[in-house]
N, C-alpha and C positions, 0 to 999 in steps of 0.2 A: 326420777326417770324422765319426768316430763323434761328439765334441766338439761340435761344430754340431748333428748332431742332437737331441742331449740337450738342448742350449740351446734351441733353439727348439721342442720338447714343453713345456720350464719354460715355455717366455714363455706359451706356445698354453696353457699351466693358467692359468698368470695372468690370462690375458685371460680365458678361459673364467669363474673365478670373479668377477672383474669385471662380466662382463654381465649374471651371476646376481645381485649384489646387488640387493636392490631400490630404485633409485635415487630413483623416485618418493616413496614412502615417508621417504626420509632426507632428500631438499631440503623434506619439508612439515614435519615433526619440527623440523626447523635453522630452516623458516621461520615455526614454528608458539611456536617459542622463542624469536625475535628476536620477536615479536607484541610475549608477553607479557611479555617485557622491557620494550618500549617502554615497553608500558601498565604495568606496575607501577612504573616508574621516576619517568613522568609523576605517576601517581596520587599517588605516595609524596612528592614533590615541593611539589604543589598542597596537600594536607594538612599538609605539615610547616610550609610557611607560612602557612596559616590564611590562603588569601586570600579566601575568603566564609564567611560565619556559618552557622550552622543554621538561622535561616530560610531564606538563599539556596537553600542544597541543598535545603530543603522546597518550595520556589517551582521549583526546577528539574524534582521529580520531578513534579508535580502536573500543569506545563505539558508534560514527556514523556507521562504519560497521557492529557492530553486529547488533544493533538495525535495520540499513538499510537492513540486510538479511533478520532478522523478516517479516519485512516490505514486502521484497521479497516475500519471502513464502506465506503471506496469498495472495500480489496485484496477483498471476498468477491464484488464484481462479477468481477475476475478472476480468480480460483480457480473461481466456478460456470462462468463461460463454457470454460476449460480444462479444467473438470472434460469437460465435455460434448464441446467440439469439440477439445480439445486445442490452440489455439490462443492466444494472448496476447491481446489486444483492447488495443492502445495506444493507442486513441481515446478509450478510458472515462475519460482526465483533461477528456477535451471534453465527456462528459457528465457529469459530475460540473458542468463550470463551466459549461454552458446552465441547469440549475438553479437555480444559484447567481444566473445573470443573472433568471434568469423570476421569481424570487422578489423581486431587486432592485425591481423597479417596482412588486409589491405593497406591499412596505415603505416603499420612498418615498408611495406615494400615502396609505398608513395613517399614517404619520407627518406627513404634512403637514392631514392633515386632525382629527388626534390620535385616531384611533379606536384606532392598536396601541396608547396606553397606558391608553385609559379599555376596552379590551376585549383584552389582551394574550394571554390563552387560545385563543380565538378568532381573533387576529388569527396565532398563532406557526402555529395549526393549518391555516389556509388559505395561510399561506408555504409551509406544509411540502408540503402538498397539492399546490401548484401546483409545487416543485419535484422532487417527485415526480412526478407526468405530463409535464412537460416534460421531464425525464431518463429518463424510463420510453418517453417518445415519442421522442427522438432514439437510443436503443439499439435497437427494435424496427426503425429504418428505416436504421441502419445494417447492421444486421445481414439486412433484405431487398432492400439496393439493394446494397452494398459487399462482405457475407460470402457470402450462400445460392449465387451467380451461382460463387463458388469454390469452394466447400464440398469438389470429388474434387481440387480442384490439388496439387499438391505446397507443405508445410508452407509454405515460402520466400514462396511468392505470397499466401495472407493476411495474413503478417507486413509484407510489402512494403507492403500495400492500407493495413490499421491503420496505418500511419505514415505515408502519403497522405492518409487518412481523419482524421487528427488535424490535421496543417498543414491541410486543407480547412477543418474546424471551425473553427480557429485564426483565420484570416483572415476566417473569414463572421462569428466573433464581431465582428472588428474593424473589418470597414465598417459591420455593422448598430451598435455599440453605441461604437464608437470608440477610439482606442490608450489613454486616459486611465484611471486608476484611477477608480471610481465611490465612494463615502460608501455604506455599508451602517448604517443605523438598527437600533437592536435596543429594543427596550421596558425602560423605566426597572423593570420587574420583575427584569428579567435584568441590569440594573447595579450595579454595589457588589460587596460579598465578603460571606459567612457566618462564624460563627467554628467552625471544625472541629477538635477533637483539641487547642484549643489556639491554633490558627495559621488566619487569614485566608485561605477560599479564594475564588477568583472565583465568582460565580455559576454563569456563563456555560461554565466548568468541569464544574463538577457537574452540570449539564442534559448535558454533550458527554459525561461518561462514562456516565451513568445513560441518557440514549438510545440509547446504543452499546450497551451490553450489554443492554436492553432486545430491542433488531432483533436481535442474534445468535441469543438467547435464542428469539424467533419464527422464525426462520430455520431455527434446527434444528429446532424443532417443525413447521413448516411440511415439512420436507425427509424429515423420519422418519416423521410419522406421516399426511402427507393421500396422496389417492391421485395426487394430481400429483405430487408429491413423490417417490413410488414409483415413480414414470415417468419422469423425471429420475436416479435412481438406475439406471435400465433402461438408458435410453440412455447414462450415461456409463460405464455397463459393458459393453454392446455393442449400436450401435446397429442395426445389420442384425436380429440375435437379437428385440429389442426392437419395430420394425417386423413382423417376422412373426409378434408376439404380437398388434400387434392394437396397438402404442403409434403415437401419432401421433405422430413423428420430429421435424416441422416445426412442429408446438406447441411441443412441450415445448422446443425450441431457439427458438422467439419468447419463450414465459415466464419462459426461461432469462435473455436480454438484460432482459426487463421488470423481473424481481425485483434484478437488477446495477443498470439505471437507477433504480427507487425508494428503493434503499440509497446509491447515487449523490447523487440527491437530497435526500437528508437529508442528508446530507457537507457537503453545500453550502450548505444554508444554517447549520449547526454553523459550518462554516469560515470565512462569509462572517460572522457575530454573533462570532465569537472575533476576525478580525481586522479587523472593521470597514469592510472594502471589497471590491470586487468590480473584475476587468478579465478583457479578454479570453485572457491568459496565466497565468491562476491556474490552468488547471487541468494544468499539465508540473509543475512540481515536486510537487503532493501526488499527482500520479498516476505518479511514477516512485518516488516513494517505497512508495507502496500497492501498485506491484512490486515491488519488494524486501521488504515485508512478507509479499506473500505467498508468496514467494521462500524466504525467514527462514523461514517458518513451514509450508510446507512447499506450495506451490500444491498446489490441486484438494481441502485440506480447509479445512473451514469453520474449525473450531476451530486452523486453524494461522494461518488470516489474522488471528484474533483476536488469538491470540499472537503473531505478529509484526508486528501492528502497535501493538500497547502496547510490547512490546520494542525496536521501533524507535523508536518517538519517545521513551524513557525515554532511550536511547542518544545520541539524537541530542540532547536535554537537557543531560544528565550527562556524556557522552563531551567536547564540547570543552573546559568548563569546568575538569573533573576533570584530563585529559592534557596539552591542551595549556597549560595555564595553567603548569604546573611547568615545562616548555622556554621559558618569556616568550617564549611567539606572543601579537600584538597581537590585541586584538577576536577572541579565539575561537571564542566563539559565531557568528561570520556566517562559520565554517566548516561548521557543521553537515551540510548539504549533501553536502558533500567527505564525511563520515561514512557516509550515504545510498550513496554509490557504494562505497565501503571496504569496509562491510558484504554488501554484492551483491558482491563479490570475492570478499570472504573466504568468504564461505557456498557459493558457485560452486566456491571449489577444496577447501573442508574438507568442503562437506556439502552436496551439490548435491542433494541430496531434503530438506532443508529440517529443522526440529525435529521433526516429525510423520512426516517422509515414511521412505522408505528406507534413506536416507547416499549409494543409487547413481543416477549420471547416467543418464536417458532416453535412449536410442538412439534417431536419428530416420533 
């Protein structure tokens, strides 16, 4: 009898330090080292065979930046909105692509009449304009017909709306503008390549990175140093507090959408002059990418949407090429994509506060 009991105090220790290990910790470790297996293996693979040159990989990283500025530009509409309401806004790939459309007919009518290329300055600045107010206008009346009306609900029911709010846009693009891709014109200023460092870059390039970090650059200035700016800071740190100083609440969360729609709107038409067209579905995949950038980078800072959106399209570049080209996967690169969600995984279970943020998950 006594025999029994002993036995089963050992097993009951066994088990005892069994629960105690930290299990969490050891399946990410095991599956943090199967990663980089993969990826070294791959990498090590694709190199050993020399199956693209150095300019390739130059040509790959250049279109991970521009792309990743893209990327930039729209993720800081959703990092400011979250900063403020705490909320996702998965409608902003819709405002990003009304922009993109309101610009379109500028450009067609300038190019038919040849004014974008005998006045290209001019003509880039009143594209951008107009898709700036048209992105700047569909974020303010999303945000006063679809968000303000839920503002006290429980997290779920905004999120819910934004992903009704986005199939809604989705479908109004496509009865007003049609299922078909559209031809986006860009001015014979912005065609060709430079010669940079060496190696041929596209123009169209270097305008996407040099605008991008331009807007960032006003953005934090904007953010730091006006007094709306400070107001916005007020209320994404507490907006009760904020209102009883005397902040107007319902500004600064309309300015809030405005300043996401005009960065929007530059996106769009960057996006729409790099790949030359326009449809009513452009704007789901660079706007789930521009969550995961700012996902990456740590949502609700400015400076992380920037870094994660360069870091993501360098990724989404370089990663299929580089990996999967050593396992002979067919056409790689039209995996890219499939990278975009990997990275939103992986960041979710490694570092769900993002490069910037915490390392720890938000309690809701």
């Amino acid at each position: 009898m006594s025999t029994a009991t002993g036995g089963d105090a050992t097993r009951d220790v066994r088990m005892g330090r069994l629960e105690r290990l930290p299990w969490r910790t050891i399946i990410l470790v095991v599956l943090a080292v199967l990663i980089l297996a993969t990826i070294a293996i791959g990498a090590y693979r694709t190199l050993a065979e020399d199956a693209y040159s150095g300019d390739a990989w130059r040509d790959f990283i250049v279109l991970g930046l521009a792309q990743g500025a893209i990327y930039a530009l729209i993720a800081l509409g959703y990092t400011l909105v979250y900063g403020i309401l705490r909320m996702i806004n998965f409608a902003h790939g819709e405002v990003f692509m009304f922009g993109a459309f309101a610009s379109y007919f500028f450009a067609s009518a300038y190019s038919a009449s040849g004014f974008l290329d005998r006045q290209p300055l001019l003509a880039l600045t009143i594209l951008l304009v107009v898709a700036m107010a048209t992105s700047a206008g569909v974020a303010m009346l999303l945000e006063r017909v679809a968000y303000r009306p839920l503002r006290g609900a429980p997290r779920l029911v905004p999120l819910i709306t934004a992903i009704g709010a986005s199939l809604f846009l989705q479908n109004t693009a496509r009865g007003f503008f049609g299922a078909s891709p559209r031809g986006y014109r860009k001015p014979e200023l912005l065609q060709g390549s430079w010669t940079i460092f060496g190696g041929d870059v596209a123009k169209i390039r270097v305008v996407v990175l040099l605008t991008a970090a331009l807007a960032v650059i006003a953005l934090s200035l904007f953010v730091a140093r006006t007094k709306t700016g400070r107001s916005m800071r007020a209320v994404a740190e507490d907006s009760e507090i904020a209102s009883l100083m005397g902040v107007n609440v319902n500004g600064v969360i309309v300015t809030t959408f405005a300043i996401g729609g005009l960065l929007a709107g530059i996106a769009g038409v960057l996006y729409a002059m790099t790949f030359e067209q326009v449809n009513f579905f452009m704007g789901f995949q660079p706007g789930i990418a521009a969550f995961t950038a700012a996902v990456l980078g740590g949502i609700g800072s400015i400076a992380g949407a920037a870094i994660g959106g360069l870091s993501l399209g360098v990724l989404q570049a370089l990663g299929p090429s580089l990996i999967l080209t050593g396992y002979h996967i067919p056409s790689p690169f039209q995996l890219r994509e499939a990278f975009t969600f990997l990275v939103l995984v992986l960041v979710l279970i490694f570092r769900p506060g993002g490069i910037l943020g915490t390392g720890e998950a938000e309690k809701v």
